[in-house]
N, C-alpha and C positions, 0 to 999 in steps of 0.2 A: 172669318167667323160669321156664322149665322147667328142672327138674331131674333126670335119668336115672340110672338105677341103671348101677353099672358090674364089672367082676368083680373083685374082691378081692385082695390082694395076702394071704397067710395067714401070719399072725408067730405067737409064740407067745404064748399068753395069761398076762396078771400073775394072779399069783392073789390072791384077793380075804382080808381080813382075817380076815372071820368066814363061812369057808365055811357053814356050818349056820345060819346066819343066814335067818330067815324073813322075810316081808310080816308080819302081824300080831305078831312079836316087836318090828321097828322102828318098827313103830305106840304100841305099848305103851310103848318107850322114851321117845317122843316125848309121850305123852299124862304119862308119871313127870316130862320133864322141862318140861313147861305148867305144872306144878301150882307148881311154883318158882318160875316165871315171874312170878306175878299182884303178890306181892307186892314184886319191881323193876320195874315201871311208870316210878314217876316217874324214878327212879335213871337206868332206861334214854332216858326223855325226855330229860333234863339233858345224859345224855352225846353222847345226838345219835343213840348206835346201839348195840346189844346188848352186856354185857361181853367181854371175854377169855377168862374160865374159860365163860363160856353158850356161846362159841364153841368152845375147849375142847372142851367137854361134848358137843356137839352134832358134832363131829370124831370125838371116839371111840365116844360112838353109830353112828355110819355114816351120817349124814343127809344128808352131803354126796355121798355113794355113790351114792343111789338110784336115779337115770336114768342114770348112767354106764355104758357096755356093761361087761358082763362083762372081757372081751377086755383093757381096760383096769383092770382093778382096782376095776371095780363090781358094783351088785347087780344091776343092771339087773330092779329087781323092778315096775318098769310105772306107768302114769299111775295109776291108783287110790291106789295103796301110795303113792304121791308127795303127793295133793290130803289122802288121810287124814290124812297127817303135818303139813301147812299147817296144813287146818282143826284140827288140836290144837293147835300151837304159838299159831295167832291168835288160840283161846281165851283162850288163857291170857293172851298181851300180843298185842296188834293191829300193833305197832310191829316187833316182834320176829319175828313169823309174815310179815308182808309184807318183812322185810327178806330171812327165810332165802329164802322162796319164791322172789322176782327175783332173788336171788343164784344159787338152783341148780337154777332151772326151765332155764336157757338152754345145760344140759349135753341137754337133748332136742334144740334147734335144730342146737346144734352135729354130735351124734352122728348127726342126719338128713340137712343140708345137706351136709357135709365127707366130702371122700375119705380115706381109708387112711392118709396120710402125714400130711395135717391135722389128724387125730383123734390119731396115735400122738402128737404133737408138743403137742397140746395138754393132753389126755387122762395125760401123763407122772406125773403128781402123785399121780395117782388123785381126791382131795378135790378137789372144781372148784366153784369158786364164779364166776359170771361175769354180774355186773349188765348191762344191755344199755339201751338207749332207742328208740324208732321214728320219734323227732325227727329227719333227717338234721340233721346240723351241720358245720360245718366243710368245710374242703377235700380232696383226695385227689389226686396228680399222680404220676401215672406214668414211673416211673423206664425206664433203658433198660435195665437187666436183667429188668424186669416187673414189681419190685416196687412198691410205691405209699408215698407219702411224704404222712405224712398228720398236719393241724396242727388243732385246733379245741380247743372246749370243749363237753362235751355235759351238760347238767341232767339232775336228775332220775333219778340212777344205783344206785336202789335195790341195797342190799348191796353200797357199793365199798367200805365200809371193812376189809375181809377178804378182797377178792377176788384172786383166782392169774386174771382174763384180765376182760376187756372187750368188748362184741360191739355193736361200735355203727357208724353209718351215715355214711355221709362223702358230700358230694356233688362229683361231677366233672364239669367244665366239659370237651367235647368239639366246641367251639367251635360248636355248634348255638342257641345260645339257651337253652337248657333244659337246667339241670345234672340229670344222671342218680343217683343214688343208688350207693354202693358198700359193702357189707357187708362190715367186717371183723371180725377175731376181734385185738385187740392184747394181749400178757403184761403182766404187771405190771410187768415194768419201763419200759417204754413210758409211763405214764401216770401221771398227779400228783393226787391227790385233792384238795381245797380245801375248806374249812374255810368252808364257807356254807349248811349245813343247821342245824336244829331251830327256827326262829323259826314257823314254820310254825303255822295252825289246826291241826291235826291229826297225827297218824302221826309227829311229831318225834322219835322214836328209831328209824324206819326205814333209818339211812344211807344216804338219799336225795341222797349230795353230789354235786357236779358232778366231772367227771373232763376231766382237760385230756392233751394231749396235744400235743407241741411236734418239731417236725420228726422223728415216730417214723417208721423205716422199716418195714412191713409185707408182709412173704414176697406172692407171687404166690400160693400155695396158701392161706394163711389169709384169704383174699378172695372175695368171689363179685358179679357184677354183678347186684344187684337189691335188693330192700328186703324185709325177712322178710314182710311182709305180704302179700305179691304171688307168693310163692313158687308154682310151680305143679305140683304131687307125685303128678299124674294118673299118669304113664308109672313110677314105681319113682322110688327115691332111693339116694343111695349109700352111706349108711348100711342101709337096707333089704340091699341086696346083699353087704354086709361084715357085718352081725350076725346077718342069717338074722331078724331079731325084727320081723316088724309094727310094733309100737309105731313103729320109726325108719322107716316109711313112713306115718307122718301127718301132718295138716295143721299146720304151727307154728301159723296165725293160731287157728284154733279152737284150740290147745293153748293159744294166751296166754288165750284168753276162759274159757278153764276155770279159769286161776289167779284171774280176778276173782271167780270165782261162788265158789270156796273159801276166797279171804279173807274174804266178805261172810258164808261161813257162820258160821265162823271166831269174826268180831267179833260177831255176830248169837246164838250158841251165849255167849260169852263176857258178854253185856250179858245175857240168861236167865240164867244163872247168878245174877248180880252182883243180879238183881230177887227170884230165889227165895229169898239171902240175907235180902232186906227183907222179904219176907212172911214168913219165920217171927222176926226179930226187932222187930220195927213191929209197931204197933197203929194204929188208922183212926185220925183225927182229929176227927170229928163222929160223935156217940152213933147208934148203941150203940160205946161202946169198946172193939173186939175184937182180939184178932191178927187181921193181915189176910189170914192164912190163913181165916182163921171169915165173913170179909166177901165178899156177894155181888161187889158192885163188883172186889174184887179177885182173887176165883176166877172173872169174866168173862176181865177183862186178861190176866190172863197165861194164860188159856187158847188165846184169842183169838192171843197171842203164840208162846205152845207152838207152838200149830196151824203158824201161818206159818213158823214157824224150821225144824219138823218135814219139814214141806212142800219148804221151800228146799233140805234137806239130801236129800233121797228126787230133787229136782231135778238137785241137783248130782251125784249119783252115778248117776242115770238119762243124762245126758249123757254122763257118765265112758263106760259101759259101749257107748252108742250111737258115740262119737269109736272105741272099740275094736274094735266090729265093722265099721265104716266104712273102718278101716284094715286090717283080718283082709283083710275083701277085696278088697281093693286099688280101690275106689270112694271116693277123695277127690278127691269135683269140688268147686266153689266151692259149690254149692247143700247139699249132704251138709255140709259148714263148717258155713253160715252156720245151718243147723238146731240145728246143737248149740249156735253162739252165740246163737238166742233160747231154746232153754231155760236155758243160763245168764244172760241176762239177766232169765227169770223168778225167778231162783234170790236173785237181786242184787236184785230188788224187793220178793220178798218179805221177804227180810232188812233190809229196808232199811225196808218198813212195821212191821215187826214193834216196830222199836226208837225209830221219830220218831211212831209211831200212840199206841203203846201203853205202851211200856215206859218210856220217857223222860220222857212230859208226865205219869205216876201216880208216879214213881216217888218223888218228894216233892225241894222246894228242895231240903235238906241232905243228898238223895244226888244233889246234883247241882251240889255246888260242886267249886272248882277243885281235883283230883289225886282227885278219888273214881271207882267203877270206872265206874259210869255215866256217867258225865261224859266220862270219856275215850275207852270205847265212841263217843259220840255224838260226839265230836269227832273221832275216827280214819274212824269211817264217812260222815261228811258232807263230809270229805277226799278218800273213795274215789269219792262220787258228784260231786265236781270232776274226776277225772281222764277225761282226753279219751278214752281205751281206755273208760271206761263213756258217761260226759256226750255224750261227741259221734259215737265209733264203735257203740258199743253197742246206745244209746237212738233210735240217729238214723241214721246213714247203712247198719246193718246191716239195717235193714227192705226199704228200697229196693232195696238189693243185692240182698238174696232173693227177693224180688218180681221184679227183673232175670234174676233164674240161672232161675228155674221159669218164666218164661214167656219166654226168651231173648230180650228187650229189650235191645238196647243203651244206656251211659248218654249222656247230653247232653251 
């Protein structure tokens, strides 16, 4: 689906909490409240998803603000300010960072895809958390006022346990054979969470639950025909035309590929840590018996480690910057995309050898049993490298794409 910019209706703007509020001030908040973070891990596992007061905390910091247009009572302080604030909180807990992020990454899709009345309506709250999935599920049938009546259950709803809305995919039968996809945005009253996440390898405090939804009626305007991934944002968006900001004229799909490459920093920064701890308190275990700061073998590793993590992160905000001027001027074709998503896929490997290479297999049995930090690092990241947005889009069907776009091949 193409999507067109359109002219603006002009209301008045909410004004935002902390006018004087900076990028590197919210960064900083964020990085004060990681450090708290590390040691509710398990706490945060057990319960499924982040506490109340972390939520709390993370509310009157502004973090839910971020991508939120100005217009509406945000900071709209841009994707960099947004991936910094990930990769600090995923440091700290992996569970926690990947919950905020899904929850308040899809304030960018929204404030991009939606017109005027869409946005005021959703946007009302100010704080917007809104987990989403690219699973179609469920059904959608259209009512004869326009609205759509829409019943399913969709997995996999990272951040629904706090969320003010939902943005998830419904498919519609148009009597052709081939149900189409339908993009809605539903409020939280509309939808019912369920009580079927943390058993999981991995990320079990993510509030990853399923979110059900049972004859909800959904506005004709909170709707779009297509499927976020396919969105096509060549010609202007209509958030571009209502915020005046670039930013709301880029590509969503590479904007989701940037959240994978900042969690992976994230977890990948967070398991370094958690290794630099053992080398200054460990000693080797075969003579000479030194700290393992003093040990060759182990000022290799984590060099070797540093290097890659360093690397990944220098990746990740080389993307960042490349998705920004991509959209500055107004050039998001599919090929400009899928560029940025293999650099974040380099970003996502290197992280990912960093800590099953090097850091994991050195870093000795006993920091590697059940609730220590490494241990759960490695079980949050080998979580991440299941999910189909990396496993099967990423690693796999994103090569060919680009391959497709630069030499205008059609696919089979």
């Amino acid at each position: 689906m193409t999507v067109t910019a359109s002219a603006p209706e002009r209301t008045a703007e909410v004004p935002v909490p902390e006018p004087g509020l900076t990028p590197d001030a919210i960064v900083a908040r964020a990085e004060e409240l990681a450090r708290g973070l590390i040691g509710r891990q398990a706490e945060t596992e057990r319960r499924g998803f982040y506490a109340e007061d972390t939520h709390e905390e993370f509310r009157r910091a502004g973090l839910y603000r971020i991508l939120v247009p100005r217009r509406y009572g945000g900071y709209e302080f841009g994707v960099e300010t947004f991936m910094r604030v990930v990769v600090a909180l995923t440091r700290g807990c992996p569970s926690t960072g990947w919950m905020y992020c899904l929850g308040a990454a899809h304030a960018h899709a929204v404030a991009t895809l939606f017109d005027e009345r869409a946005q005021a309506e959703i946007f009302a709250g100010g704080d917007f958390l809104c987990p989403s999935t690219v699973a179609p599920s469920g059904t959608g049938e259209r009512m004869d006022d326009g609205s759509w009546r829409i019943n399913g259950t969709w997995r996999y709803c990272s951040g629904s346990p706090y969320a003010t809305h939902f943005l998830g995919h419904a498919l519609v039968d148009d009597g052709t054979g081939e149900p189409r996809p339908l993009l809605f945005v539903a409020p939280r009253e509309a939808f019912t969470r369920l009580d079927d996440w943390g058993a999981q390898l991995g990320l079990r405090g993510s509030g990853s639950h399923s979110l059900r939804i049972d004859d909800g009626l959904i506005p004709e305007h909170l709707t779009l025909d297509t499927h976020l991934s396919q969105v096509d944002v060549t010609d202007g968006t209509p958030g571009r035309a209502l915020h005046g900001n670039p930013m709301y004229g880029g590509g969503p799909l590479s904007f989701m590929i940037l959240e994978d490459a900042a969690l992976a920093v994230g977890m990948a920064k967070g398991a370094l840590d958690a290794y630099e701890e053992l080398m200054r308190s460990r000693q080797t275990l075969f003579p000479p018996i030194v700290p393992r700061t003093e040990d060759p073998d182990f000022q290799y590793w984590y060099g070797e480690a540093a290097g890659l993590v360093h690397a990944a992160e220098a990746g990740l905000l080389g993307a960042v910057r490349q998705w920004d001027d991509i959209a500055a001027r107004g050039e998001v074709t599919p090929e400009h995309e899928l560029k940025v998503a293999t650099l974040c896929r380099e970003a996502v490997r290197m992280s990912w050898r960093a800590v099953e290479r090097y850091l994991f297999p050195t870093a000795g049995s006993s920091a590697v049993r059940d609730g220590e930090r490494m241990e759960r690092v490695w079980r949050d990241m080998s979580m991440q490298q299941s999910h189909a947005g990396i496993s099967v889009f990423l690693f796999t069907m994103a090569n060919r794409e680009l391959a497709r776009a630069r030499f205008g091949v059609a696919a089979h």
